[in-house]
N, CA, C and O atoms as a CHARMM CRD file, in Angstrom:
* protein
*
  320
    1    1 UNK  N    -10.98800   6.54100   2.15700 PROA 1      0.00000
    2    1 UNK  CA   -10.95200   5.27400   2.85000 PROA 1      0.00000
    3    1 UNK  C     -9.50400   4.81000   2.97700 PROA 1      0.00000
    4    1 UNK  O     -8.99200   4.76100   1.85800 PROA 1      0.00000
    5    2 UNK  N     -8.83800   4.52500   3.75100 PROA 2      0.00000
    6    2 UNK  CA    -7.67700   3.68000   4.39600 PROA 2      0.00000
    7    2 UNK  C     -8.04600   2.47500   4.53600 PROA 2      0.00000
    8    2 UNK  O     -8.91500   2.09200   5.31900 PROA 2      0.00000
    9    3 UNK  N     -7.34800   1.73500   3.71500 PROA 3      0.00000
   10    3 UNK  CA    -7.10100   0.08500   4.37400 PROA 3      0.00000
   11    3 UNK  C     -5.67600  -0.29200   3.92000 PROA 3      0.00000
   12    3 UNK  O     -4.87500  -0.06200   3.01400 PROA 3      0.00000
   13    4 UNK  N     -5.85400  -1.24300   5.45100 PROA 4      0.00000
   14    4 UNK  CA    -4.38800  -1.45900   5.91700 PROA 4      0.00000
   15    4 UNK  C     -4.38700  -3.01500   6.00100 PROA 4      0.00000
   16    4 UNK  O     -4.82800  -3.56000   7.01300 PROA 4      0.00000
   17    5 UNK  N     -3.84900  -3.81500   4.84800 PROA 5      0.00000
   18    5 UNK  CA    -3.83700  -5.48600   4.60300 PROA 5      0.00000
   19    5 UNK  C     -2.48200  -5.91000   5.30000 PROA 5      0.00000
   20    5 UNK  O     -1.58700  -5.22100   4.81100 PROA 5      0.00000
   21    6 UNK  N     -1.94200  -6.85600   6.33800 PROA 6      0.00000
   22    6 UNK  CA    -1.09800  -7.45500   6.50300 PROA 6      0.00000
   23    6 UNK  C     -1.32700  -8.77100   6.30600 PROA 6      0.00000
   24    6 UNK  O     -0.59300  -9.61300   6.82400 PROA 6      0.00000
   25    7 UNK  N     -2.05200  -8.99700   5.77100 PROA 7      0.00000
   26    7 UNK  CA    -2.62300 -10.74900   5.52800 PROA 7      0.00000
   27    7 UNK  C     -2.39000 -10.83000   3.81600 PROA 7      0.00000
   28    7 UNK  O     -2.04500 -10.03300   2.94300 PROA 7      0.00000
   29    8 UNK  N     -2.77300 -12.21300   3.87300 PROA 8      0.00000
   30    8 UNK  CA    -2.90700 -12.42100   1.93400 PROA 8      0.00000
   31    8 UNK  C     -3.18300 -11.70800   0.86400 PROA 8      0.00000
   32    8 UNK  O     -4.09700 -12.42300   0.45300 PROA 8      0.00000
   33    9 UNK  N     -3.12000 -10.95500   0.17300 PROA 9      0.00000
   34    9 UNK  CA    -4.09400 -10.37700  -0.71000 PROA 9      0.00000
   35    9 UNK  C     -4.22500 -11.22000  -1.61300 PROA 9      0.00000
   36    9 UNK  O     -3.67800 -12.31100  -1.77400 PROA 9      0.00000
   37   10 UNK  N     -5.74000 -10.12200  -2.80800 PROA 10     0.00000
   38   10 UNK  CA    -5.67400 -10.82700  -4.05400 PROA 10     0.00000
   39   10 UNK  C     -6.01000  -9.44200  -5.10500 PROA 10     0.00000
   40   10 UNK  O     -6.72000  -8.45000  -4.94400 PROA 10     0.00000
   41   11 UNK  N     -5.42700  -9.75100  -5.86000 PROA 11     0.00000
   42   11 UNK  CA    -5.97300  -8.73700  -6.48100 PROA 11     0.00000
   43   11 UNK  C     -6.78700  -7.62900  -6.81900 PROA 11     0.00000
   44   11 UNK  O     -6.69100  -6.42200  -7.04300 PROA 11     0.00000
   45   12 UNK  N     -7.90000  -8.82600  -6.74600 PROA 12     0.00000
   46   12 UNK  CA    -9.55500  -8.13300  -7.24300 PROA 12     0.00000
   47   12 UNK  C    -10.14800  -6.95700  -6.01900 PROA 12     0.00000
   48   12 UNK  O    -10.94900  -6.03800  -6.19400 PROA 12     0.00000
   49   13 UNK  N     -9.43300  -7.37000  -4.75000 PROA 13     0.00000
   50   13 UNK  CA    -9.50400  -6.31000  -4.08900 PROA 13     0.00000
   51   13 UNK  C     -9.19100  -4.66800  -4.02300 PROA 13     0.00000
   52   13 UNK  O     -9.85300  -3.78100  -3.48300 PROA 13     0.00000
   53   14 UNK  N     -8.03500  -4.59500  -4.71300 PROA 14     0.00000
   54   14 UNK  CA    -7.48300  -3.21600  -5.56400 PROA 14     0.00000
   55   14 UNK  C     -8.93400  -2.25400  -5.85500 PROA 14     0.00000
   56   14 UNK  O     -9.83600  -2.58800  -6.62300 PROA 14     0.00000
   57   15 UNK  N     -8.90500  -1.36600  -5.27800 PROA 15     0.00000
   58   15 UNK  CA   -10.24500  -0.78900  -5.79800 PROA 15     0.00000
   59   15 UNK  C     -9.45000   0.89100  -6.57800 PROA 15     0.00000
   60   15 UNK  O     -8.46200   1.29400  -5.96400 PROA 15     0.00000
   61   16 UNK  N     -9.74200   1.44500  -7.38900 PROA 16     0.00000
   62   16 UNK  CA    -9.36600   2.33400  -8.31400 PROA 16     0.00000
   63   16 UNK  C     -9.13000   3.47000  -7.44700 PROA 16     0.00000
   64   16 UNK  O     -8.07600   4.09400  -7.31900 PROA 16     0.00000
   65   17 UNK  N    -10.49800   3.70500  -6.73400 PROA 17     0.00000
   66   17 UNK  CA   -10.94200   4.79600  -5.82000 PROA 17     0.00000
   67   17 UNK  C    -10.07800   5.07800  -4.48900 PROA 17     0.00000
   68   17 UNK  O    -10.20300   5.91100  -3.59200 PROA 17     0.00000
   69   18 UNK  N     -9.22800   4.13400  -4.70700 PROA 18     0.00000
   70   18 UNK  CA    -8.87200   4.05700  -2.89100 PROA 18     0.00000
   71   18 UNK  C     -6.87900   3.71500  -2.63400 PROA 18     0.00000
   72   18 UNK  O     -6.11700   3.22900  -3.46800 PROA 18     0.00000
   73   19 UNK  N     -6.57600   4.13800  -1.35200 PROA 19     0.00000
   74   19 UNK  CA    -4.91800   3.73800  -1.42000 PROA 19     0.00000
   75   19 UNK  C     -4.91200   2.69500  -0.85700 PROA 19     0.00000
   76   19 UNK  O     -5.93500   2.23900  -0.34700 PROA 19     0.00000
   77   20 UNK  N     -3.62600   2.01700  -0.82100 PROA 20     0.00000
   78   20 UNK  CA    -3.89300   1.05400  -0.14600 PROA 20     0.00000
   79   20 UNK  C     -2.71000   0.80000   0.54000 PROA 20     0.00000
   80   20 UNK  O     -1.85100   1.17000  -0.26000 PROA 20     0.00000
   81   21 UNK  N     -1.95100   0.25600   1.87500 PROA 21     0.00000
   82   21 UNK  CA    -1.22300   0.33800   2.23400 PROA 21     0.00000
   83   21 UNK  C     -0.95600  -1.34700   2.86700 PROA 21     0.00000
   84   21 UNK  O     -1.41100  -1.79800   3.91900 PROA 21     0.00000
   85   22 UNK  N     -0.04100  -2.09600   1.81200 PROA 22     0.00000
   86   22 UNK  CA     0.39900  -3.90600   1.83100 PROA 22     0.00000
   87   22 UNK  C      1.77000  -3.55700   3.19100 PROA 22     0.00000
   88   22 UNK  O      2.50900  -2.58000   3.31100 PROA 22     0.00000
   89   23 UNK  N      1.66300  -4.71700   3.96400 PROA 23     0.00000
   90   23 UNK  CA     2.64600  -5.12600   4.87500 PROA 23     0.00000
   91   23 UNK  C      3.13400  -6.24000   4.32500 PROA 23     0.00000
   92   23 UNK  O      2.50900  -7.26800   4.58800 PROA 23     0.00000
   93   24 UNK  N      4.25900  -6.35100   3.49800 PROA 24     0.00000
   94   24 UNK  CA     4.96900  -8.09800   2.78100 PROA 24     0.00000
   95   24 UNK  C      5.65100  -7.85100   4.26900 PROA 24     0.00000
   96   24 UNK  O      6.51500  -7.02400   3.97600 PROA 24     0.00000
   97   25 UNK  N      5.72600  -7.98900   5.13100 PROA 25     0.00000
   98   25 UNK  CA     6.64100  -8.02500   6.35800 PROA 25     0.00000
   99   25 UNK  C      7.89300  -7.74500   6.25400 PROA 25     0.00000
  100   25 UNK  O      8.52800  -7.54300   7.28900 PROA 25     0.00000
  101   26 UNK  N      8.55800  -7.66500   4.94000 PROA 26     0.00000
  102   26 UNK  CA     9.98100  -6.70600   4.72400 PROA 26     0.00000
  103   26 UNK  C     10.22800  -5.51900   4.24900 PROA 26     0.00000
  104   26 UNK  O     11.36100  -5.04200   4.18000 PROA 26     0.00000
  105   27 UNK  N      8.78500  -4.73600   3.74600 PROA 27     0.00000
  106   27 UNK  CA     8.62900  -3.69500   3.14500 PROA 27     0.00000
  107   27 UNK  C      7.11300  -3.10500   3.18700 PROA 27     0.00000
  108   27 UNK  O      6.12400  -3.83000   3.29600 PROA 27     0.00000
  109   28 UNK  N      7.06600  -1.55800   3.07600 PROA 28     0.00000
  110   28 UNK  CA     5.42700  -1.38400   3.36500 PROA 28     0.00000
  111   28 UNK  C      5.51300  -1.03900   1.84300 PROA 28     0.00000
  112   28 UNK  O      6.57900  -0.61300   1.40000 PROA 28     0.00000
  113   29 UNK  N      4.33200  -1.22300   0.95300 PROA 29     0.00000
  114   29 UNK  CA     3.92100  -0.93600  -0.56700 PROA 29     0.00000
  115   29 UNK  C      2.80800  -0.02300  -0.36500 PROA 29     0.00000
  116   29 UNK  O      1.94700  -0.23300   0.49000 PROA 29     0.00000
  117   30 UNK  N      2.80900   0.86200  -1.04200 PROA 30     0.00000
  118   30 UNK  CA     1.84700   1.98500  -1.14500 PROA 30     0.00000
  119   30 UNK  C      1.49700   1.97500  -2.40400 PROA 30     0.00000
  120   30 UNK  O      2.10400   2.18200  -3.45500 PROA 30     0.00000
  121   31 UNK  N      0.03600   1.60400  -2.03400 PROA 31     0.00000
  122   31 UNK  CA    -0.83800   1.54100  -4.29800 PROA 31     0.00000
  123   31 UNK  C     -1.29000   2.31200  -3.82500 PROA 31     0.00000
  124   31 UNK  O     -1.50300   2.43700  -2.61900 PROA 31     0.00000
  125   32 UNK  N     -1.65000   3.30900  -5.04200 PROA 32     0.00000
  126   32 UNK  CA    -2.52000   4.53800  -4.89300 PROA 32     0.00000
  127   32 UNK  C     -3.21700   4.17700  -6.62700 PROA 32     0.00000
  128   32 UNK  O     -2.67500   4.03100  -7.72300 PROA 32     0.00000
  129   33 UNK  N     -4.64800   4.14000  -6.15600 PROA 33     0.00000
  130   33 UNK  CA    -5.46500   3.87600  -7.29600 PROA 33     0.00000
  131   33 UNK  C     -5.29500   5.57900  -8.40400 PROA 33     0.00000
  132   33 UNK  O     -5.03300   6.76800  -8.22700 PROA 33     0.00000
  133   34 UNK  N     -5.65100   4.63200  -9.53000 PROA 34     0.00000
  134   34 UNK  CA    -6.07200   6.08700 -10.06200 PROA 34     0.00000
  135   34 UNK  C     -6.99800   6.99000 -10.20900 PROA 34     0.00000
  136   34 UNK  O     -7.04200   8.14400 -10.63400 PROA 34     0.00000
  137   35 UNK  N     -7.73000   6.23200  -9.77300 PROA 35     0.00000
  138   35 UNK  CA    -9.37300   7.17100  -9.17900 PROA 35     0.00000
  139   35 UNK  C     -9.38000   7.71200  -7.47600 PROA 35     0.00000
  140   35 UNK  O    -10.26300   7.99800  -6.66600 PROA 35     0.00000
  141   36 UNK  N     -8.65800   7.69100  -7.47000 PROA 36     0.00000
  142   36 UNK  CA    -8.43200   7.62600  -5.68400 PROA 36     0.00000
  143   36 UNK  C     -8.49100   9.57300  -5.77500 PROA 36     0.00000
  144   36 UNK  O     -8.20200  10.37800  -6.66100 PROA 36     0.00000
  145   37 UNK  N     -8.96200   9.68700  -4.51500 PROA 37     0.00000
  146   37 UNK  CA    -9.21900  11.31300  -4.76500 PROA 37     0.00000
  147   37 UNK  C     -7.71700  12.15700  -4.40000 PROA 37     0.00000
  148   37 UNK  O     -6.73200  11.55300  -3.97400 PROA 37     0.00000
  149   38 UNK  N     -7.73400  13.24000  -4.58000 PROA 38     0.00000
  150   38 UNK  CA    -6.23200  14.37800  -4.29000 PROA 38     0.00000
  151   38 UNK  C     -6.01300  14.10300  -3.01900 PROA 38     0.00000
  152   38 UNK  O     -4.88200  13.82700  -2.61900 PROA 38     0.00000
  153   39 UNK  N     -6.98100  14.14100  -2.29500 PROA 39     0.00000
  154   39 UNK  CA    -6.88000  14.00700  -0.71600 PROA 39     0.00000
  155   39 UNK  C     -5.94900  12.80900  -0.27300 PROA 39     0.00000
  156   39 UNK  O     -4.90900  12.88900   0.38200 PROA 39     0.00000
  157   40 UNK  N     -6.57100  11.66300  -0.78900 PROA 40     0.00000
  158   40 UNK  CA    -5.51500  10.34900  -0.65900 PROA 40     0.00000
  159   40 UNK  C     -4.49600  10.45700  -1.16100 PROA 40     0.00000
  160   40 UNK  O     -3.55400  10.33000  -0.37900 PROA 40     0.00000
  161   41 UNK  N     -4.18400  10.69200  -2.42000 PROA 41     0.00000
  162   41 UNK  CA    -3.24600  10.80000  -3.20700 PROA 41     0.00000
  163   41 UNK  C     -1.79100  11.30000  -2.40800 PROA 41     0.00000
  164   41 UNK  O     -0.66400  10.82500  -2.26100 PROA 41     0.00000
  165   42 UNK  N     -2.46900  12.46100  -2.01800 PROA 42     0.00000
  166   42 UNK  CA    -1.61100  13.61400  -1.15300 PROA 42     0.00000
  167   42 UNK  C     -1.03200  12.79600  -0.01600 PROA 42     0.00000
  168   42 UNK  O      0.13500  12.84800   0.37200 PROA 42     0.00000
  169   43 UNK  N     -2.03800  12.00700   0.48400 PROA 43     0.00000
  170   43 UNK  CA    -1.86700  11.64700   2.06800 PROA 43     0.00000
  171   43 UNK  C     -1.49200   9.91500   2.49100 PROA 43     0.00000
  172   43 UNK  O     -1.53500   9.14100   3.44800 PROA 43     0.00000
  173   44 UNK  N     -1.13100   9.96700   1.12600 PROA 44     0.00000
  174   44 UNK  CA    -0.81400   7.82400   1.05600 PROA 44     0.00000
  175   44 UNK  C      0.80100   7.75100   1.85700 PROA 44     0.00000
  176   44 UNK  O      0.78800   7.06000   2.87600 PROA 44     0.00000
  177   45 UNK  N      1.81900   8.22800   1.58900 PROA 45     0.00000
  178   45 UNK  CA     2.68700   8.30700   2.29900 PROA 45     0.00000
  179   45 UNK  C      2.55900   8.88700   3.61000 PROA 45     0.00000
  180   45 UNK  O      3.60200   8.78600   4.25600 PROA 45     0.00000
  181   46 UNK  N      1.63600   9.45100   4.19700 PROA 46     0.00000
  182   46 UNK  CA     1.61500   9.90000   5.60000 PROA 46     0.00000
  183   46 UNK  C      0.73200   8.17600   6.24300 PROA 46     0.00000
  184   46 UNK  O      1.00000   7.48900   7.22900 PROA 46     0.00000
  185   47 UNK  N     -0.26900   8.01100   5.23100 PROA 47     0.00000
  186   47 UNK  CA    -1.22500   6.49800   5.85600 PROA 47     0.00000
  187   47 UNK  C     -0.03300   5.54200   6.26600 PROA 47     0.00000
  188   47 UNK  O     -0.19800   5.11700   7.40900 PROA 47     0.00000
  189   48 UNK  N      1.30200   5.01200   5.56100 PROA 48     0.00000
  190   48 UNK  CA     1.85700   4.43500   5.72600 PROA 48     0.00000
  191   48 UNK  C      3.40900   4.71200   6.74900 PROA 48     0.00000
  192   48 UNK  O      4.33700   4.00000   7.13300 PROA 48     0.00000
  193   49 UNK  N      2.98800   6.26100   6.89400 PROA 49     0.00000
  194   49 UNK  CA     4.01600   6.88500   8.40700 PROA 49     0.00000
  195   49 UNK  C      3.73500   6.32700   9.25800 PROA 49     0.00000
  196   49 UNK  O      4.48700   5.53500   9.82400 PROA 49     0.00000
  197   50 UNK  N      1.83000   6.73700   9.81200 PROA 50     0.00000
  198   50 UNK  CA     1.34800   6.82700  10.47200 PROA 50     0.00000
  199   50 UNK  C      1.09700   4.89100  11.07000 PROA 50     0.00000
  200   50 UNK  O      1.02400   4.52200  12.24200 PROA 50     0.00000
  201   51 UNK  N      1.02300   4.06000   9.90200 PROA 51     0.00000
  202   51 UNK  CA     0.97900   2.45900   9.91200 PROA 51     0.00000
  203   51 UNK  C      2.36500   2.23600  10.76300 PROA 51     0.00000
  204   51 UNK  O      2.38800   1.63600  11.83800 PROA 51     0.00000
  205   52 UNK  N      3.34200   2.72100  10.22300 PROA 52     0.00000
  206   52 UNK  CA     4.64900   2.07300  10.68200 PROA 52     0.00000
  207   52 UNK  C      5.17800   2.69800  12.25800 PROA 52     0.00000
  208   52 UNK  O      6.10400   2.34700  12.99000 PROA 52     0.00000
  209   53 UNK  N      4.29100   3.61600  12.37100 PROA 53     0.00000
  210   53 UNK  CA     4.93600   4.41900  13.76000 PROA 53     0.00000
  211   53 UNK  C      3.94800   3.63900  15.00200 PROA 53     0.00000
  212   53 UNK  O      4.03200   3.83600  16.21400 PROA 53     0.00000
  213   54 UNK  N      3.02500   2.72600  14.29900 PROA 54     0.00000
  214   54 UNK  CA     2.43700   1.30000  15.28700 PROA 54     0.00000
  215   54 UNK  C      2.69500   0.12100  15.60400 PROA 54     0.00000
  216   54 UNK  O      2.10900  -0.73300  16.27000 PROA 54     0.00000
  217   55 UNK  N      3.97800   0.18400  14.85800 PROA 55     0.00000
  218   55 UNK  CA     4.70300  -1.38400  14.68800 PROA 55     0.00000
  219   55 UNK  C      5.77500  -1.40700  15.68900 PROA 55     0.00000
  220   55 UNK  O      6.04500  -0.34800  16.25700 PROA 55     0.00000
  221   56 UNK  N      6.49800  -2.60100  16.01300 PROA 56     0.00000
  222   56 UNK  CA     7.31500  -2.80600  16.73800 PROA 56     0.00000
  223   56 UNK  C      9.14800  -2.45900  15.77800 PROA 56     0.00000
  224   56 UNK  O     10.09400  -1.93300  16.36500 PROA 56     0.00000
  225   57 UNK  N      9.17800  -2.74000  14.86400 PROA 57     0.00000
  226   57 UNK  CA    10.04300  -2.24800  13.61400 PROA 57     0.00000
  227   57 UNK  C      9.93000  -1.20500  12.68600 PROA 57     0.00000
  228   57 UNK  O     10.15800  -1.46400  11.50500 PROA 57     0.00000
  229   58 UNK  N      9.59300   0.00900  13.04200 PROA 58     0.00000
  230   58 UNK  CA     8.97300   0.92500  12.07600 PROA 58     0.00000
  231   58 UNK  C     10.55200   1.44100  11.25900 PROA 58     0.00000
  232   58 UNK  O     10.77300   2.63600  11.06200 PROA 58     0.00000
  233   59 UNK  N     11.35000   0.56600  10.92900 PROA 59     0.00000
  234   59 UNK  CA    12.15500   1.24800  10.14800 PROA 59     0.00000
  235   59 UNK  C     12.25400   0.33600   8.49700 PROA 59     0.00000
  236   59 UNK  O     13.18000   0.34800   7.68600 PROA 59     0.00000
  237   60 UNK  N     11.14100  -0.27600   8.44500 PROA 60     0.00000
  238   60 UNK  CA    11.10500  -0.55600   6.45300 PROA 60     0.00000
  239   60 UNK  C     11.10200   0.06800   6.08900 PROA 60     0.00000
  240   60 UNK  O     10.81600   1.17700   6.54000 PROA 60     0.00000
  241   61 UNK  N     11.39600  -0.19000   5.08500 PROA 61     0.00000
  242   61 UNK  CA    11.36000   0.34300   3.84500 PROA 61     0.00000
  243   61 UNK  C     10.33600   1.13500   3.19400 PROA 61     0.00000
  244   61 UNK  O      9.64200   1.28900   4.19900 PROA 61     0.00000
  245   62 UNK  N      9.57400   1.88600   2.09800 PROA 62     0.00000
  246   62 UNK  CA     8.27900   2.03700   1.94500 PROA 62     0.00000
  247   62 UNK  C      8.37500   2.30000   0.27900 PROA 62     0.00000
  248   62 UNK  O      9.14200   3.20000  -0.05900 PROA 62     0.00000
  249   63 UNK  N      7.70300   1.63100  -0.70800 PROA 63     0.00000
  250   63 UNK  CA     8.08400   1.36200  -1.79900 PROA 63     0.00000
  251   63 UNK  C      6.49400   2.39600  -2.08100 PROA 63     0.00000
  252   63 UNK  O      5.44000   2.35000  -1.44700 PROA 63     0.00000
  253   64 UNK  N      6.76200   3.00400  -2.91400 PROA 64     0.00000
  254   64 UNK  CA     4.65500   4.23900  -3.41400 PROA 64     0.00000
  255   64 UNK  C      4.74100   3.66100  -4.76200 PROA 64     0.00000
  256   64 UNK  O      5.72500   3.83700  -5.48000 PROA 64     0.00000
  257   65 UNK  N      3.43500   2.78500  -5.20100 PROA 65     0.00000
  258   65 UNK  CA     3.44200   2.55000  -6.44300 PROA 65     0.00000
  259   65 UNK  C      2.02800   2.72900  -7.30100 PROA 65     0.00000
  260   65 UNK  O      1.23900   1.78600  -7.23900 PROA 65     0.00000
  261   66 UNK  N      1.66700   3.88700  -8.09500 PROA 66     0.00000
  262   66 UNK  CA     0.93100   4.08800  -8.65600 PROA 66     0.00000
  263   66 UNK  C      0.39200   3.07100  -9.44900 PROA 66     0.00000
  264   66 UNK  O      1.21300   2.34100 -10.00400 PROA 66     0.00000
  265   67 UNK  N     -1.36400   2.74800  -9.72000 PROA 67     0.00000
  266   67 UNK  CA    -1.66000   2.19000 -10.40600 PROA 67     0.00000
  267   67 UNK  C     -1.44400   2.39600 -11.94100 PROA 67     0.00000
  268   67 UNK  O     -1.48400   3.56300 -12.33100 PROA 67     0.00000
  269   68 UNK  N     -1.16300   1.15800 -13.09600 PROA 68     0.00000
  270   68 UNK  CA    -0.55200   0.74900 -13.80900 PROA 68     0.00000
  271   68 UNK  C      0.40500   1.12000 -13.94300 PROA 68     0.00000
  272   68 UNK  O      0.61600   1.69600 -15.01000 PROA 68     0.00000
  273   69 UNK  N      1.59700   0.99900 -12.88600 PROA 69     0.00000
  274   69 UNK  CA     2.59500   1.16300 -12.83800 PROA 69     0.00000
  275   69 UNK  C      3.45200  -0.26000 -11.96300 PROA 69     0.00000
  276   69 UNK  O      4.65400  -0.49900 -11.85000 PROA 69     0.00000
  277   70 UNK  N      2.38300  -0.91200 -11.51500 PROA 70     0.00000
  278   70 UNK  CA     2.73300  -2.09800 -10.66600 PROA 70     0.00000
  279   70 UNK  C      4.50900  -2.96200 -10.93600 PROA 70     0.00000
  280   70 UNK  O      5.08000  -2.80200 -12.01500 PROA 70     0.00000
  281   71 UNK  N      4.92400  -3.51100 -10.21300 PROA 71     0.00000
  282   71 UNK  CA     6.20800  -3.83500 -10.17500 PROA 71     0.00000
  283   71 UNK  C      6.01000  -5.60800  -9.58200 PROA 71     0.00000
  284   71 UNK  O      4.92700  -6.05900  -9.20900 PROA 71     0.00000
  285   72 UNK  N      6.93700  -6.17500  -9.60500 PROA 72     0.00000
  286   72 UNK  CA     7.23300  -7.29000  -9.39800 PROA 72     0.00000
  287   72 UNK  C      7.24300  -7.63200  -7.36300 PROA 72     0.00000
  288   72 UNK  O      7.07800  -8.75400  -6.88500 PROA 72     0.00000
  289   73 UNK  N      7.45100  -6.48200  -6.61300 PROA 73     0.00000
  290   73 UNK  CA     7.15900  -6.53300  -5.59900 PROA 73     0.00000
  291   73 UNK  C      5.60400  -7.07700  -5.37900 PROA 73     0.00000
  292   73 UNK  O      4.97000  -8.04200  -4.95300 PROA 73     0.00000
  293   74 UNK  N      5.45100  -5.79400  -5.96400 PROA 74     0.00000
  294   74 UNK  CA     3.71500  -5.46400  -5.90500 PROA 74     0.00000
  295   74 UNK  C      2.92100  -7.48900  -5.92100 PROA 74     0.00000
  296   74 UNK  O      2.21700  -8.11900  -5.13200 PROA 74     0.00000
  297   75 UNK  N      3.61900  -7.83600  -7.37000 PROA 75     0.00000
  298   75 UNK  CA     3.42400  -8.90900  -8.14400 PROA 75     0.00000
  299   75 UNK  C      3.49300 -10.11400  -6.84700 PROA 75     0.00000
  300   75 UNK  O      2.54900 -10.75500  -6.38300 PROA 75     0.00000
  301   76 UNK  N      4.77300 -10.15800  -6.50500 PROA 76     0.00000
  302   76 UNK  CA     4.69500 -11.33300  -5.21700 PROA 76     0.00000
  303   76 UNK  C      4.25300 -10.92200  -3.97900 PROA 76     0.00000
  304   76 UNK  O      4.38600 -11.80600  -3.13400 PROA 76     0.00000
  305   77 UNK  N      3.66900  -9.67000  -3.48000 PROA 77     0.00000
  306   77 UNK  CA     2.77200 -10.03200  -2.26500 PROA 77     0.00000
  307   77 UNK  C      1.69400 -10.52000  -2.59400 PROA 77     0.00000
  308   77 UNK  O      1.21100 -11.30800  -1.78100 PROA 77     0.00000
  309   78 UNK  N      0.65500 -10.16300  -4.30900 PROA 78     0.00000
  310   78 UNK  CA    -0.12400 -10.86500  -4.42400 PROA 78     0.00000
  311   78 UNK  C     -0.05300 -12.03300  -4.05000 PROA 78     0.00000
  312   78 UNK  O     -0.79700 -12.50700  -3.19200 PROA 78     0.00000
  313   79 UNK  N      1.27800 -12.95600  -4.92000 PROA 79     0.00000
  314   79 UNK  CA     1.36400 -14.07400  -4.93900 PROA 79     0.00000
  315   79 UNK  C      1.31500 -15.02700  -3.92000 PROA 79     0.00000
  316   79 UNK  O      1.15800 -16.24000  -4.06000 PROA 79     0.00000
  317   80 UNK  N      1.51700 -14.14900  -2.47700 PROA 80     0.00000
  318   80 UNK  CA     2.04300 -14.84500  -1.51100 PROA 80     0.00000
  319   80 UNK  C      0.72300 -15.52600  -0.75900 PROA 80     0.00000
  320   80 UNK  O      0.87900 -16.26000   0.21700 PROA 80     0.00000
């Protein structure tokens, strides 16, 4: 499964099984759950090629952050 959030998040949405690819509008974040299968795993940086080569700015940044490994980025798109 691919999902692609440019809106609010919240947390509880994070599902283990799955990648996920955040737009903070200055950077793309790539969570990759830890249940998430090889297939995703493998293919989370191509989900977020393939996201940015639809945008009008496809030159962000792209931060890959494994679950429990989360960062302070990660931390304020929740927040936002």
């Amino acid at each position: 499964m691919i999902c692609v959030k440019s809106v609010l998040i919240a947390r509880f949405i994070f599902s283990l099984q799955d990648v996920f690819v955040i737009d903070t509008k200055n950077e793309i974040i790539v969570w990759i759950g830890l249940d998430s299968s090889t297939t995703e795993k493998n293919n989370a940086m191509t989900y977020a090629h393939d996201y940015l080569m639809n945008k009008p700015n496809s030159q962000l940044p792209v931060i890959r952050l494994l679950e429990g490994k989360d960062n302070c980025k990660l931390i304020l798109a929740i927040a936002a």
